[in-house]
C-alpha positions in Angstrom: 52.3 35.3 -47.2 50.8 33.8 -50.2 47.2 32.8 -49.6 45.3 30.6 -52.3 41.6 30.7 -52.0 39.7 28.7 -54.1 36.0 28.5 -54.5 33.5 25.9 -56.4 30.4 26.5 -56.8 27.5 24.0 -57.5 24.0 25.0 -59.0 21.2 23.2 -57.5 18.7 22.5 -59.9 15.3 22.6 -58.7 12.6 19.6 -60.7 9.3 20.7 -61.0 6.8 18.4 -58.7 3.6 18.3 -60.0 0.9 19.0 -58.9 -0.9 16.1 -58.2 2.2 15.0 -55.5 2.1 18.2 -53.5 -0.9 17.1 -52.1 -0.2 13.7 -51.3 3.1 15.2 -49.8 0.7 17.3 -47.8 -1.7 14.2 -46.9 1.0 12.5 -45.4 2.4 14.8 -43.1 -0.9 15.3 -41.7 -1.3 11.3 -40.7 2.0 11.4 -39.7 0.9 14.9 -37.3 -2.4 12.7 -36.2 -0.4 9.4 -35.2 2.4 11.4 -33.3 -0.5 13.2 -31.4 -2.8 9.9 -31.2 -0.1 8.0 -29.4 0.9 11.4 -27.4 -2.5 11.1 -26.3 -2.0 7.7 -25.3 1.0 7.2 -23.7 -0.2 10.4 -21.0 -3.3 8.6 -20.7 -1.4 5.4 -19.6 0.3 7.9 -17.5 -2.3 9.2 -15.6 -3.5 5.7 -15.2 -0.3 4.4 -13.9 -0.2 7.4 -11.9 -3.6 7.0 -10.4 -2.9 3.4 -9.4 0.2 4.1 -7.8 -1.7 6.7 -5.5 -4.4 3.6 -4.6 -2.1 1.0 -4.0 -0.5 3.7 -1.1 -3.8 4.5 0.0 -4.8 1.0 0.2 -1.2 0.3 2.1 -1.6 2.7 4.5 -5.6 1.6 5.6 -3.9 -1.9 5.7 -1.5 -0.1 8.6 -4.2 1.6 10.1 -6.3 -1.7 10.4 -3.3 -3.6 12.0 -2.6 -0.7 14.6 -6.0 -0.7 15.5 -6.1 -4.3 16.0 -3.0 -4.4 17.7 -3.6 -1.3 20.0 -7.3 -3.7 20.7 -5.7 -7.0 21.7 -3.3 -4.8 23.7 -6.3 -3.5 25.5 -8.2 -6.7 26.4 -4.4 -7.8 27.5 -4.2 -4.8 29.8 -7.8 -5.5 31.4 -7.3 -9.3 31.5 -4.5 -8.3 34.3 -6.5 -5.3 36.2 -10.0 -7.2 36.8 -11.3 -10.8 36.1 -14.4 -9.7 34.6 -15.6 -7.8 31.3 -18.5 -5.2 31.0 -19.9 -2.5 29.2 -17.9 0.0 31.7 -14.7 -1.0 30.6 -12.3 0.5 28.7 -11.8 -1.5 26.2 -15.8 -1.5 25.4 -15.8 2.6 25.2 -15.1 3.9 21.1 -11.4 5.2 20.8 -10.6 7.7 18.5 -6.3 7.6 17.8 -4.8 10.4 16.2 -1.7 9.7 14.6 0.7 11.3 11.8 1.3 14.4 10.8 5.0 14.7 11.0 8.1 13.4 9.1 5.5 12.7 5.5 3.0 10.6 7.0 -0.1 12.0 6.4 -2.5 12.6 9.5 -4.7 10.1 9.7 -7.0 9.2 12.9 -8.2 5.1 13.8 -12.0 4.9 15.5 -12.6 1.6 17.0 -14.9 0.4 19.2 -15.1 -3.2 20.5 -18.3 -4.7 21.1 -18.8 -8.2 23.3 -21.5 -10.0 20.9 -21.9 -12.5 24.1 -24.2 -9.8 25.7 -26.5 -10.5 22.7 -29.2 -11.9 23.2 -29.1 -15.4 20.8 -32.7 -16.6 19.0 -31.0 -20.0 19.2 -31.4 -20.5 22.5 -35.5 -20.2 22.7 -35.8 -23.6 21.4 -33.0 -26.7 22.8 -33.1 -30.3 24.5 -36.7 -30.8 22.6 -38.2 -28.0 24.2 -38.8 -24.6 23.9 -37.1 -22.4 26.7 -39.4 -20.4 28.5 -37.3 -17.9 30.2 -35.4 -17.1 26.9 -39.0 -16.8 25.3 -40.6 -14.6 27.5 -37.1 -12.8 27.3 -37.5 -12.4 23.7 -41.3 -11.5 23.5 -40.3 -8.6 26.0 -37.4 -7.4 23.4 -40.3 -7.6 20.7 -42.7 -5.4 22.8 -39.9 -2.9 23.3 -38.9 -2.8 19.4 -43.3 -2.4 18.6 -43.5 -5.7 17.4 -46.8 -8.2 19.1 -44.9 -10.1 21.5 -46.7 -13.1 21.0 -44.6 -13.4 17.4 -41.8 -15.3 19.6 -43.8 -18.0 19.9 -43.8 -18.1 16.0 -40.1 -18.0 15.6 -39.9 -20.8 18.2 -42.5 -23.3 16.1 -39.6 -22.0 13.2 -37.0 -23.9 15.1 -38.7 -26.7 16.1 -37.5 -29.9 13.8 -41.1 -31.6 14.5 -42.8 -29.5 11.2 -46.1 -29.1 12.9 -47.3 -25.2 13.0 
């Protein structure tokens, strides 16, 4: 078995670089260090920001459930007492606060829906003290009690009903 082996070999000359270059050379990779970590910098700050808005838009999605469950589980309600009683009050159940726990299982995270339905008919209305080109008395003396209660001079209803009246006299 006849092996040949042959071998070249090549010097390398090294050129001097003066001086002057080195530190340009050096200059340059520093910039080039400072960009690279300037747009590192940026890209995980647009990151984090993507990141953050992703985690609103869910939160945001899942109060826009919450709201529709709670409105649905309300109409459903006044549905339920429409059909037991033909009247509405403060006693029933739909005019009570509700507190609905929910979620907790399979991801969703627990969340809990307070409602409370309030019949603004049982209000008492300052439009009504003055109609017809007349101030009401009943809904006056009504109101002057409701200021006495709340410390206010009763006789101040009078005042709001000279407000309302369209003749501009005081």
């Amino acid at each position: 078995m006849n092996r040949k082996y042959s071998f070249s070999f090549s010097v390398i000359t090294h050129t001097p670089v003066p001086s002057e270059q080195r530190g340009v050379a050096l200059l340059t990779v520093l910039l080039l260090v400072v960009a690279i970590t300037v747009l590192a910098g940026a890209m995980m700050a647009k990151q984090k920001i993507a990141l953050r808005q992703y985690d609103l838009l869910q939160t945001q999605n899942q109060l826009n459930h919450d709201v529709q469950a709670g409105i649905n589980f309300a109409v459903a309600m006044i549905q339920a007492d429409a059909k037991i009683n033909a009247f509405d009050g403060v006693s029933d159940a739909w005019a009570q606060p509700i507190d609905i726990p929910y979620g907790g299982e399979n991801g969703v995270t627990p969340s809990q829906i307070s409602m409370q339905i309030v019949d603004a008919s049982g209000r008492f209305n300052l439009n009504n003290l003055y109609h017809a080109g007349a101030a009401d008395e009943q809904a006056v003396a009504i109101f002057g009690m409701l200021l006495a209660q709340g410390g206010v001079e009763a006789s101040l209803a009078y005042a709001v009903v000279d407000w309302q009246a369209p003749d501009g006299v005081t």
